[in-house]
N, C-alpha and C positions, 0 to 999 in steps of 0.2 A: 616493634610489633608486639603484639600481646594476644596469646593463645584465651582469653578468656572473651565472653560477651558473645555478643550475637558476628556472623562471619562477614567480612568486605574484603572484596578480592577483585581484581581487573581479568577482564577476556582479553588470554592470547590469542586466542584462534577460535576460530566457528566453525567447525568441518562436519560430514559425513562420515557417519562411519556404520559399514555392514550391519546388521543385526540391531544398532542400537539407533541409528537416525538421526538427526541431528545433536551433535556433542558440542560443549562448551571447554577449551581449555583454560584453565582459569587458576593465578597466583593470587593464592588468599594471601592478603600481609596483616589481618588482623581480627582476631577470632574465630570460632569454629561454625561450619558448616557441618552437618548432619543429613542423613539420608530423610525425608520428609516436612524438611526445612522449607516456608516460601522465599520464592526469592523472587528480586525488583533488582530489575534490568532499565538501565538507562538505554534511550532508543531515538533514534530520529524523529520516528513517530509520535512520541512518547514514552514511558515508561513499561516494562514488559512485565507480566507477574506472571510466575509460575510456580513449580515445586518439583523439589529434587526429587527424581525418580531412580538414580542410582547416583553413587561416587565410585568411583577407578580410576587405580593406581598401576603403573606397568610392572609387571612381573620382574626382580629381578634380572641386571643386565638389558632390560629395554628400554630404552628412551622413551616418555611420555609424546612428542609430538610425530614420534613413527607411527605412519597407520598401519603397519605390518602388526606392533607391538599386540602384546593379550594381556589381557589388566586382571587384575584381581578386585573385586567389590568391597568396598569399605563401609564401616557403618557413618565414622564422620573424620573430617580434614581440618587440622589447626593450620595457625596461621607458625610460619611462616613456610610456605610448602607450596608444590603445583600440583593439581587434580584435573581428572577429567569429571564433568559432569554432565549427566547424559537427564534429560525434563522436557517436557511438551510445550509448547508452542514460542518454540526457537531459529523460525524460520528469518524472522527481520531482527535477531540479536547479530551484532557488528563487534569486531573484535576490538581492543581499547578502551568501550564502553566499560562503568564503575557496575558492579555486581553486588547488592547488600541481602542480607537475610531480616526477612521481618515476622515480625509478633503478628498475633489475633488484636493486639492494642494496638499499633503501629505502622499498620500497613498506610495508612495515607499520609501519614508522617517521612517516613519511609520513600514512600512513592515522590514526594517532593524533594527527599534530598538525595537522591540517584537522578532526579534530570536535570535539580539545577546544575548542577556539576557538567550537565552535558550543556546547559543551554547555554553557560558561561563563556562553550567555546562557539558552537553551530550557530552562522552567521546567514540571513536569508534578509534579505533587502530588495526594494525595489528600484534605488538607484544602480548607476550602472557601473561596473566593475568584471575582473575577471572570479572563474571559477574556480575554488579551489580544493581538493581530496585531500585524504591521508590515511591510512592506515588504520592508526589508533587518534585517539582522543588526544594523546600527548604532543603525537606529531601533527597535529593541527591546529592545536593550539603554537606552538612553537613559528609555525607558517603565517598564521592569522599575526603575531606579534611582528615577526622581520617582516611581514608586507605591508606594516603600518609602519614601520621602522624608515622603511625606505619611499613610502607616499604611494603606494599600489595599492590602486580601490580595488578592494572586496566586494563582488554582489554576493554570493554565497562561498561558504565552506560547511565541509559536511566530512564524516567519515565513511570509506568504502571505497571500494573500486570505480571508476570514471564512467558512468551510463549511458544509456542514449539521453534521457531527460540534463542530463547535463551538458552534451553537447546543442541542445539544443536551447536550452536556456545562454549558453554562449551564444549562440549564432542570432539570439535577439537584440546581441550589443553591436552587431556589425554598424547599423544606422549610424547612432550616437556617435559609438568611436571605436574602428575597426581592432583597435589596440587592445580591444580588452571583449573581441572576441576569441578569448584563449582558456584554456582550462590546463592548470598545473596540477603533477597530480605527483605526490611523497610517498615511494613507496606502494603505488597502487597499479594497478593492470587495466586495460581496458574492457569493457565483456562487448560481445563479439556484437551484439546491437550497435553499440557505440561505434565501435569501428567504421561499421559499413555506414553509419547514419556520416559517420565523419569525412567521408569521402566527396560524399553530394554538397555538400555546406561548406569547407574552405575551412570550419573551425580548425583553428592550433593547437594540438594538443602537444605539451613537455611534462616528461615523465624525468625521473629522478632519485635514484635512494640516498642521496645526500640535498641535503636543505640548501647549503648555500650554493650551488652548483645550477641547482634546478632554479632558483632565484635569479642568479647570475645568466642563465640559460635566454630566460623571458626578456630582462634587459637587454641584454646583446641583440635579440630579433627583436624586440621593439625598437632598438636605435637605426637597424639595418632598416626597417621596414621605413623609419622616417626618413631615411634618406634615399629611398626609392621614389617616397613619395614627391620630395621634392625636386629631385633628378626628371621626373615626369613631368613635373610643372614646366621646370626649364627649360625642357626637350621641346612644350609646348608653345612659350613664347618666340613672338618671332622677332629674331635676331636682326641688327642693322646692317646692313650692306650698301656695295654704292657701285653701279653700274654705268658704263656708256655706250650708247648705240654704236656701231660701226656704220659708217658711212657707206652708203652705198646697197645694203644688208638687211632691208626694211622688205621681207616679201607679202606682207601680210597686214592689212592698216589693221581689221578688227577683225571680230567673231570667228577666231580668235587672231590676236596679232602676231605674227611673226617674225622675229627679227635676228641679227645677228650682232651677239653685244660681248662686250669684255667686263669681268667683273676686278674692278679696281682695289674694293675694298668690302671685308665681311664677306661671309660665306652665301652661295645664293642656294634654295633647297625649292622646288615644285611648292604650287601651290600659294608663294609667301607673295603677301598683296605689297606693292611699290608705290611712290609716286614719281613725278617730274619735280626738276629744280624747284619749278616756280610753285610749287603745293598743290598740285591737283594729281588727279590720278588718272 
């Protein structure tokens, strides 16, 4: 890292906090940030610009990600160090996301290389695949790699908590293939939309704070689920059996027939159509 040049640092955290509003926790690993500094936020949406409207630092003996903690205001933060940074319109900033500082020169310079960094990972397709979250940028990248690793179609990966728009973007793969109406999610929580929407739809949601677990997770109930599926098939074909009348035993010729029979051979189960020796029914 190198405390000189303009600041780039990663969002830990996006939280609320009392008095100051939405806050950014953020590990600069290389150059300085300053109070009045713009800054270009890599985003889902796009790119986020704004300007540093304070830097705080926790007061001796506080931990920076306690929201009890009381900070002290700083004029600017080198690299290699963690700050709180408290700027307006940081409503749709996602933690993981790359944070740069830009020039009156640079800003669109700037602006494209804070999202390609994001677009390298955030995956949106119209073929069909499961859903998948994470946290940070890292850990989604890391996800998007092992599920090509192992041949698990991707329709989307995004970073953030698990939505309702994402359970329902799952539940538009049920047609296609029930298998990847699922949404994994590293690291993430669901918000309570999600939840309730996930009830009425069937979507599978597996959550996880270990990568190969939660990988391992989906496999296991996709193989269970294919052999439900095909346990149901065979539950549905109808099995050979072999029957004969009892003499004598016949009270009923048709509509419907009634008889009294022994079954010789195979299982006999309601419903299952027969024939006679000689092939008619």
């Amino acid at each position: 890292c190198n405390a000189d040049g303009a600041g780039k640092g990663t969002i830990l955290e996006v939280k609320e906090i009392q008095g100051l509003g939405t806050t950014l926790d953020v590990i600069i690993y290389n150059g300085t940030i300053k109070t009045g500094d713009t800054l270009v936020i890599g985003g889902i949406n796009g790119p986020i610009v704004t300007k540093v409207k304070s830097l705080l630092e926790p007061k001796p003996l506080s931990e920076m990600m306690d929201k009890k903690s009381k900070y002290n205001t700083i004029k600017e933060a080198s690299a290699a160090t963690g700050i709180k940074i408290s700027a307006p319109n940081l409503d749709e900033a996602v933690s993981g996301m790359p944070l740069l500082v830009a020039g009156k020169d640079n800003l669109e310079e700037i602006k494209e290389e804070a999202q390609s960094a994001v677009d390298e990972v955030l995956i949106e397709t119209e073929k069909d695949g499961i859903i998948i979250k994470a946290d940070t940028l890292g850990g989604l990248e890391a996800m998007v790699t092992l599920c090509k690793e192992r041949e698990i179609p991707i329709r989307k990966a995004h970073v953030g908590n698990i939505s309702k728009k994402d359970i329902i973007d799952a539940k538009s793969n049920f047609e296609s293939c029930p298998y990847n109406a699922v949404v994994l999610g590293f690291n993430v929580e669901m918000t309570k939309e999600a939840a309730e929407n996930k009830e009425s739809t069937g979507v599978v949601v597996l959550t996880n704070s270990v990568i190969y677990r939660l990988l391992e997770d989906y496999e296991q109930w996709k193989e269970a689920e294919i052999k439900r599926a095909e346990q149901r098939q065979i539950e549905g074909l109808s099995r050979p059996f072999k029957i004969q009348i009892l003499k004598g035993m016949i009270f009923r010729q048709n509509n419907p027939a009634v008889a009294g029979v022994e079954v010789i051979e195979g299982t006999l189960r309601p419903k299952t159509p027969f024939m006679k020796a000689d092939g008619t029914r």
